[in-house]
Residue frames as a rotation matrix with the C-alpha (Angstrom) as fourth column:
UNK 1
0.580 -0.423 0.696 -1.11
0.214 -0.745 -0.632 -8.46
0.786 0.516 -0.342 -9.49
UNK 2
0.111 -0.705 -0.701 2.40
0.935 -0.165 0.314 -7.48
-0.336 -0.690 0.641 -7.39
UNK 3
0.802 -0.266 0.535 2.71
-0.151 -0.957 -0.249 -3.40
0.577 0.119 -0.808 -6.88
UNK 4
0.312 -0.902 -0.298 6.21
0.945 0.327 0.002 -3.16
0.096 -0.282 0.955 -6.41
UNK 5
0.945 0.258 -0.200 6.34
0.312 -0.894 0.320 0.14
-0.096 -0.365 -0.926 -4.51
UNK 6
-0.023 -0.953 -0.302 10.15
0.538 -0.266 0.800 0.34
-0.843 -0.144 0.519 -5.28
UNK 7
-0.422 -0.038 0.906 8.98
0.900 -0.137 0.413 1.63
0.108 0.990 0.092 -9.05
UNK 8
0.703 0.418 0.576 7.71
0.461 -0.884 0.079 4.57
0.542 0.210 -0.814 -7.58
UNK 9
-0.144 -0.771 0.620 11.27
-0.505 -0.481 -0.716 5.41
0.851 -0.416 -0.320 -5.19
UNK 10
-0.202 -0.473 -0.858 12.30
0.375 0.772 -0.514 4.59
0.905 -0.425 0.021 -2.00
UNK 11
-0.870 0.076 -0.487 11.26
0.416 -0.418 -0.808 7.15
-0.265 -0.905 0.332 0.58
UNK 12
-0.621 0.683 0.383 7.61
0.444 -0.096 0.891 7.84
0.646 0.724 -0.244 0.77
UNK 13
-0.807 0.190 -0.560 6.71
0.334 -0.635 -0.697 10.73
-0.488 -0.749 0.449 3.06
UNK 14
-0.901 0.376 -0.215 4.16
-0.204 -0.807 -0.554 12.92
-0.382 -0.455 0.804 1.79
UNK 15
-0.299 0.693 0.656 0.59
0.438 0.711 -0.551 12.60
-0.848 0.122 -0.516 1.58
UNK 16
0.444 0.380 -0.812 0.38
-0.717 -0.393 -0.576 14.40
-0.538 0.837 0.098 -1.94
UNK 17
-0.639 -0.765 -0.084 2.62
-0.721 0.556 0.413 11.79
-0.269 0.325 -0.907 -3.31
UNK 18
-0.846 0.357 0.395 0.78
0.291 0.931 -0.220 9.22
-0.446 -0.071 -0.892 -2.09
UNK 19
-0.055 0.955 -0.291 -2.28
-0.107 -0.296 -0.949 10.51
-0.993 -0.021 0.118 -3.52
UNK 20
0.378 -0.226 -0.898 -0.82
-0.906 -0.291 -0.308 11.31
-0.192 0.930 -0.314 -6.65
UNK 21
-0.932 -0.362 -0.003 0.77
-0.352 0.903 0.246 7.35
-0.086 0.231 -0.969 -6.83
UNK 22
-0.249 0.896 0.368 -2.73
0.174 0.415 -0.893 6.25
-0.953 -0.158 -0.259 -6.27
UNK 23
0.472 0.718 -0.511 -3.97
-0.155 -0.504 -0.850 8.14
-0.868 0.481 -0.127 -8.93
UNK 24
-0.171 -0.550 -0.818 -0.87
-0.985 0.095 0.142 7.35
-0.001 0.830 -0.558 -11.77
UNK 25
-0.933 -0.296 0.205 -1.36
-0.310 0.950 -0.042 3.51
-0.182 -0.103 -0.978 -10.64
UNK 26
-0.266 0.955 0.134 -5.14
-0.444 0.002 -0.896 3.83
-0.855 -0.298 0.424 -10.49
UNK 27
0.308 0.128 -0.943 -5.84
-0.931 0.244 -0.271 3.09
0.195 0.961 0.194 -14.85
UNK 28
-0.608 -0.558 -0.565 -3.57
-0.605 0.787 -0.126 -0.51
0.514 0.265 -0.816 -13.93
UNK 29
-0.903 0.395 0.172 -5.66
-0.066 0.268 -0.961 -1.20
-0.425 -0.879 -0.216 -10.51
UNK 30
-0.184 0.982 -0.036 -8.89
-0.764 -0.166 -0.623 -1.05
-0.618 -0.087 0.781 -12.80
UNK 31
0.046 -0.042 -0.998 -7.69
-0.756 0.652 -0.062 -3.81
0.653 0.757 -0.002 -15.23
UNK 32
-0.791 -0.515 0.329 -7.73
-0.584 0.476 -0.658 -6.29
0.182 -0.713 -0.678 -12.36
UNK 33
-0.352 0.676 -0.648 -9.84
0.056 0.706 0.706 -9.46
0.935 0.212 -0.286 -12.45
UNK 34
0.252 0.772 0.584 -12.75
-0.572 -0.368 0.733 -9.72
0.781 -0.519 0.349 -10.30
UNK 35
0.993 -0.066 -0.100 -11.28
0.120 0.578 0.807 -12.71
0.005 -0.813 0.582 -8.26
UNK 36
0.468 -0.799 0.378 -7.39
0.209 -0.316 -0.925 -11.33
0.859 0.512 0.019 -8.78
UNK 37
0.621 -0.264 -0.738 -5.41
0.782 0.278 0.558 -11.19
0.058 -0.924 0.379 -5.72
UNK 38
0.586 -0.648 0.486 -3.42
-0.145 -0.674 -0.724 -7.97
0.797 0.354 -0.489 -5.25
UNK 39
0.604 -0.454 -0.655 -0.31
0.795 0.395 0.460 -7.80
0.049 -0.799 0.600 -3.50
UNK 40
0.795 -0.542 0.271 2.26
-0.432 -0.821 -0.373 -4.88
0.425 0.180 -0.887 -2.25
UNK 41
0.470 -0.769 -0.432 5.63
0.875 0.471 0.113 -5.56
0.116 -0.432 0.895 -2.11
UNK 42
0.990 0.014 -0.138 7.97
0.088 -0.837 0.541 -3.53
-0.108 -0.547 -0.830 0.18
UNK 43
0.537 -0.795 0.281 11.03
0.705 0.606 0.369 -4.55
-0.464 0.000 0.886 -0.97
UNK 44
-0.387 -0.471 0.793 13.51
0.755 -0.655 -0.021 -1.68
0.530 0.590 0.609 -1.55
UNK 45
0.595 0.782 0.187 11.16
0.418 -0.500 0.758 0.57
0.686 -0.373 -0.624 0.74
UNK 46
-0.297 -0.660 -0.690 13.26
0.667 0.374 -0.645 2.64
0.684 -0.651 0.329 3.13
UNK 47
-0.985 -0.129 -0.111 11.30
0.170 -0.710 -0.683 5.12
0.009 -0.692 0.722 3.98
UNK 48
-0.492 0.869 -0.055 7.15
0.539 0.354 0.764 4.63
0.683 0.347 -0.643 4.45
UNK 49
-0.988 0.082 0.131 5.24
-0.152 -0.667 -0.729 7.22
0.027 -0.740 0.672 6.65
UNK 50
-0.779 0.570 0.261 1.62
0.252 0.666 -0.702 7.21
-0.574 -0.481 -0.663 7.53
UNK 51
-0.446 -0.109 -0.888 0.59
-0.066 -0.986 0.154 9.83
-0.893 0.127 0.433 5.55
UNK 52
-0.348 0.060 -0.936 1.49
-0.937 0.005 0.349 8.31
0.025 0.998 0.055 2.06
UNK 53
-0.988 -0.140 -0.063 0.20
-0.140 0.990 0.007 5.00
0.061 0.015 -0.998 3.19
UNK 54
-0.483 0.871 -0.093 -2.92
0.512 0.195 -0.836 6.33
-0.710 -0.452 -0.540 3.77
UNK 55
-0.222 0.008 -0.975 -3.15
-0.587 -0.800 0.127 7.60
-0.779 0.600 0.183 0.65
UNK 56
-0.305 -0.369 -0.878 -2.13
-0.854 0.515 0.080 4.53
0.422 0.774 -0.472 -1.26
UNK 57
-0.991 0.031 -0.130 -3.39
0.094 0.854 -0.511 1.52
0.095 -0.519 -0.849 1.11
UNK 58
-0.555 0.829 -0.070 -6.41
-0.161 -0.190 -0.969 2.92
-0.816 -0.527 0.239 2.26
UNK 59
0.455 0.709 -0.539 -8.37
-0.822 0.103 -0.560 3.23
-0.342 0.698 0.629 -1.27
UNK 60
-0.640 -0.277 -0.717 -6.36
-0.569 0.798 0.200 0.07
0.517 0.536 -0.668 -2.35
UNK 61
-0.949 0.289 0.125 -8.06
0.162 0.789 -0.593 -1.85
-0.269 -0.543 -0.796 0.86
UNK 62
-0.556 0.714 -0.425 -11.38
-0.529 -0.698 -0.482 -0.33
-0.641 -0.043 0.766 -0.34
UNK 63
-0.005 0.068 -0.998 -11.45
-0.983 0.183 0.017 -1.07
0.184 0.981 0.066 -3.88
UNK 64
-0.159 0.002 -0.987 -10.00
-0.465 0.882 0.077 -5.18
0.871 0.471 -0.140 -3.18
UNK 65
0.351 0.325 0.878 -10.98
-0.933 0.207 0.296 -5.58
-0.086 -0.923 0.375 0.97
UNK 66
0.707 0.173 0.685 -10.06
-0.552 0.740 0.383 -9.48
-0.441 -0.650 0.619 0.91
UNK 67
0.856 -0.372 0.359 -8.19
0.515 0.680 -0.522 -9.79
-0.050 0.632 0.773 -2.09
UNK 68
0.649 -0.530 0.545 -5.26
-0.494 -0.839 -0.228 -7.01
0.579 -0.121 -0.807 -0.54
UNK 69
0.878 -0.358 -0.318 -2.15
0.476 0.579 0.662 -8.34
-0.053 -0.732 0.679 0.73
UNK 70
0.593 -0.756 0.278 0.53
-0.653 -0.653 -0.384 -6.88
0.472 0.046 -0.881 1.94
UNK 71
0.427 -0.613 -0.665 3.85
0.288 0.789 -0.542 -8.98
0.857 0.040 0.513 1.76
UNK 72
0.942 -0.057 -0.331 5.68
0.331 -0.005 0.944 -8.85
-0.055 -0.998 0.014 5.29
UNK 73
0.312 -0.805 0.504 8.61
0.347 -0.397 -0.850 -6.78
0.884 0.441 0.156 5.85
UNK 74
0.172 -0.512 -0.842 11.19
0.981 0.165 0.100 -6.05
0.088 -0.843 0.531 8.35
UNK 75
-0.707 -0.304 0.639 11.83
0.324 -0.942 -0.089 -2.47
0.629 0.144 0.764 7.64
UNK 76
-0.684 0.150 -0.714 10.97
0.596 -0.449 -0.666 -0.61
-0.421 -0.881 0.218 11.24
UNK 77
-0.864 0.387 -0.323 9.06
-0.304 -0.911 -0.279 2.39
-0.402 -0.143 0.904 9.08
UNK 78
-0.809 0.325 -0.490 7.21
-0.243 0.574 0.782 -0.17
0.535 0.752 -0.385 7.28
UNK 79
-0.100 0.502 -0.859 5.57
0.924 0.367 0.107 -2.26
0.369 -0.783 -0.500 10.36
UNK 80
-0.810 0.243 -0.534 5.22
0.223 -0.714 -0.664 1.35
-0.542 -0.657 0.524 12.46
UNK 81
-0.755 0.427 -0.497 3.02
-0.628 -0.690 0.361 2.70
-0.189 0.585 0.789 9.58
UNK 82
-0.288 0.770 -0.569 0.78
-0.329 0.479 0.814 -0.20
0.900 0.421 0.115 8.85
UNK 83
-0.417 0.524 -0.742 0.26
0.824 0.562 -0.066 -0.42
0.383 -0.639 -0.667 12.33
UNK 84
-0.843 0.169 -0.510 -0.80
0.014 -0.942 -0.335 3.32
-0.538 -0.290 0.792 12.77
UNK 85
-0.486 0.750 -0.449 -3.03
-0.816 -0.205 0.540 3.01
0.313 0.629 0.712 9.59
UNK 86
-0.470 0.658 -0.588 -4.62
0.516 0.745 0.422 -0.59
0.716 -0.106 -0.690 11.20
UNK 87
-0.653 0.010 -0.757 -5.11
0.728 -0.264 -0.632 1.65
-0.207 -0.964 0.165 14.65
UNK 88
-0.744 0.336 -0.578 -6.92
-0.276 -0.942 -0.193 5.08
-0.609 0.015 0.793 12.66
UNK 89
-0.742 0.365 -0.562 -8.81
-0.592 0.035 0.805 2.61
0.313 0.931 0.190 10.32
UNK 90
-0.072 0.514 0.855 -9.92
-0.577 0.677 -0.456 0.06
-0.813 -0.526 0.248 12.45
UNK 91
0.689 0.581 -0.433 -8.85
-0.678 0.306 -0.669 -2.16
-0.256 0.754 0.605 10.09
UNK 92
0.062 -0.932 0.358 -6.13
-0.245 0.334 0.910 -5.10
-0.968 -0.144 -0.207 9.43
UNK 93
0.283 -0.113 -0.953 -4.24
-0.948 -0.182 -0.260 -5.43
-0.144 0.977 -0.159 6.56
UNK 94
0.926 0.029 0.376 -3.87
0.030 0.988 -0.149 -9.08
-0.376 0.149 0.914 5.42
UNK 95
0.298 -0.845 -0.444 -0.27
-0.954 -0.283 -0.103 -10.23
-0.038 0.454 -0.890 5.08
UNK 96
0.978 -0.200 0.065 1.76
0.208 0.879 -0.429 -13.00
0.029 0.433 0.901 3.23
């Protein structure tokens, strides 16, 4: 499965959002096959804080821990945030 984080907008700042994406995306995230690979794509992303990423990443890396990938992206708020959330989690996010 590809979550294409542009279907929820383009600037993702607060953590109620992100909670609240989790939670509207959550019913799709449960139809996922036990060996299914998930993937987030940033494409279209322009604006990605730590906040909502830790909202939306964190219980994603939970839930699929080996099968989580996050596609690579050049976008500056992108790479700051997923290195803040690898630094407060103690945790790396697996990317393609």
């Amino acid at each position: 499965m590809i979550i294409h984080l542009n279907k929820f907008g383009s600037v993702f700042t607060s953590r109620q959002n992100g909670k609240e994406s989790y939670a509207a995306f959550l019913p799709t995230l449960n139809s996922v096959g036990v060996d299914e690979e998930v993937i987030v794509d940033f494409e279209g992303v322009s604006v990605f804080s730590p906040s909502w990423g830790d909202e939306f990443l964190t219980p994603l890396q939970q839930k699929f821990g080996d099968r989580l990938f996050l596609k690579v992206s050049q976008n500056p708020s992108v790479i700051l945030t997923l290195s803040t959330l690898e630094k407060i989690n103690q945790a790396k996010f697996k990317r393609m």
